[in-house]
C-alpha positions, 0 to 999 in steps of 0.5 A: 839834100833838097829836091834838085839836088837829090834827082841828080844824086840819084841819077850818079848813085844808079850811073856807078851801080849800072857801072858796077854790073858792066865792070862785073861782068866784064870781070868774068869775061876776061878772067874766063870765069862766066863759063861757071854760070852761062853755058858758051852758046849764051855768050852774045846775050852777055856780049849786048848785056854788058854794051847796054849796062855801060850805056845806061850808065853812061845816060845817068852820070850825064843826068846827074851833071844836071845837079843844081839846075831848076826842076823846069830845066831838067823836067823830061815832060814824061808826067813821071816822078823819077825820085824814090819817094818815102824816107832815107831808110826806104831809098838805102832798102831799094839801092841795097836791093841791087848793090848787094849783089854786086858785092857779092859777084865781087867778093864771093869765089868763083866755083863750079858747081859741087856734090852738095848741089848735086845731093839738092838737085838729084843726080840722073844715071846715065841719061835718065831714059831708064828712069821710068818711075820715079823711084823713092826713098824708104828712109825720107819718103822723097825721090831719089829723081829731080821733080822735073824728071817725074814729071816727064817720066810720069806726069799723070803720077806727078800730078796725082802725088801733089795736092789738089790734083785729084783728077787728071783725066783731062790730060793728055796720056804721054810716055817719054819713050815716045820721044825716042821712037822718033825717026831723027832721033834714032838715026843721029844716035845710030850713027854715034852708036856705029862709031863708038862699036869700032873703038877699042876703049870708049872715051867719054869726052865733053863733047860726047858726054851725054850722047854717050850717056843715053846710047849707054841706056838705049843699048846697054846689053851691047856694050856690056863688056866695053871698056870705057874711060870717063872723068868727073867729080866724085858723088855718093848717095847715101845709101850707098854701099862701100865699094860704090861712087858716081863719077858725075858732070853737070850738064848746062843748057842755058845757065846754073838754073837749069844745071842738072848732074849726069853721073855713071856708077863705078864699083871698086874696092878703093872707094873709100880713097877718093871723098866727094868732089874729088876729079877723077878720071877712071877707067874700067868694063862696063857691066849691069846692075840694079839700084832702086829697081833700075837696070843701069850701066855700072864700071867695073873698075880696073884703074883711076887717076886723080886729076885736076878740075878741068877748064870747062867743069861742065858738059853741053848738049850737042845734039842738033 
């Protein structure tokens, strides 16, 4: 293919890959599957995405209707060279680069995100206030906690654990208890806490998920003896013993990227019924125990129902 010819055939070839991305992503709008990779409040940023992706597009098919006219009349004057340059197998490395992708948002099934993702990532108990140190385990020499966690929790620690940071008295001391010291923070989570102390059974919804989770932290001791009714997916680490699972959800900010896993202990003799990543709901008292050094709320178990997975898989953060 000569030159004139090669500019306009690219130009359609990165028209129906600009296409391709609009049609995907309009795919997932449609089919209410985008809620398994974008948390709700990023939906406007997809919303301009896919108008600017059509657009583009639309630009290079137009470009590429210039095919057959001398490189005079569809110069752009801009002093740049708007081909790939190098031979064949170099152009099909660069297209592959965005076309693979594609395919794979095409072919691949849309799922939330699982147990296995949860065993990568580490599961946080409760809200993770109570996680002071992070903890390690014997058997692998590695955290049971994110590397994110540690290093708010202790970053003078963290730091010191990674190579090449042998001094850290330049930075600044923190304690992540500071944080819940402030003011505003303990007045939103007074008022949940008033509320939750008048109900008979605490409900664990997706709206309230996480607030529950730290008031279940901050005020453990008061809620000793509660019922509580929560659903989630089934995880086990793997020290765990028979009668133990975690009833978890993962929390959303953004994205996946940032997905972390919020799981609340459970103990039960029938344990052993329900593999990981099976959804349950389950309700039981709400006791104390220790895992790893850790004080944490645990649910004695009085009843638990499979149930499907529900339409939104992951919990957002509400606070404001």
């Amino acid at each position: 293919m000569n030159d004139k010819g090669d500019l306009g055939f690219h130009a359609y070839i990165r028209g129906i890959i600009l296409f391709g991305f609009a049609l995907l992503i309009l795919g997932y709008i449609i089919t209410d599957n985008m809620k398994y990779y974008i948390a709700p409040k990023m939906m406007p940023f997809i919303y301009f995405s896919l108008v600017v992706f059509f657009l583009l597009g639309i630009i290079q098919i137009f470009r590429s209707t210039n095919r057959g006219k001398s490189e005079e009349e569809i110069d752009c004057d801009c002093g740049l060279d708007h081909q790939i340059s190098g031979p064949r197998w170099v152009r099909l490395l660069v297209y592959s680069i965005f076309i693979l992708p594609l395919l794979m948002g095409f072919t691949i099934p849309d799922q939330a995100l699982n147990s296995s993702v949860a065993a990568n990532r580490g599961i946080i108990y409760g809200s993770g206030i109570n996680l002071a140190n992070p903890t390690t385990n014997i058997e692998d020499g590695q955290s049971s906690t994110p590397r994110t966690d540690q290093f708010l929790n202790d970053p003078e620690g963290y730091l010191a654990s990674i190579e090449g940071y042998e001094t850290i008295d330049e930075i600044e001391h923190y304690q992540i208890e500071d944080f819940y010291d402030e003011e505003w923070f303990n007045e939103y989570y007074d008022n949940i806490l008033t509320d939750l102390h008048g109900e008979t059974v605490i409900k664990v919804t997706d709206k309230n998920y996480l607030d529950v989770m730290t008031l279940l932290d901050l005020h453990l001791e008061s809620f000793v003896g509660k019922e509580l009714e929560i659903m989630g997916f089934v995880f086990r680490e793997q020290d765990f013993e028979d009668n133990q699972l975690v009833v978890a959800r993962f929390s959303m900010t953004c994205c996946t990227a940032d997905a972390g896993v919020y799981g609340t202990l459970v103990e039960t003799e029938e344990a052993y019924l329900y593999p990981n990543d099976t959804w349950v709901r389950v309700r039981g008292t709400i006791n104390k125990t220790k895992y790893h050094g850790y004080e944490l709320p645990v649910i004695m178990l009085r009843e638990i129902t499979i149930i499907d997975e529900p339409d939104s898989p992951y919990v957002y953060p509400s606070f404001r």
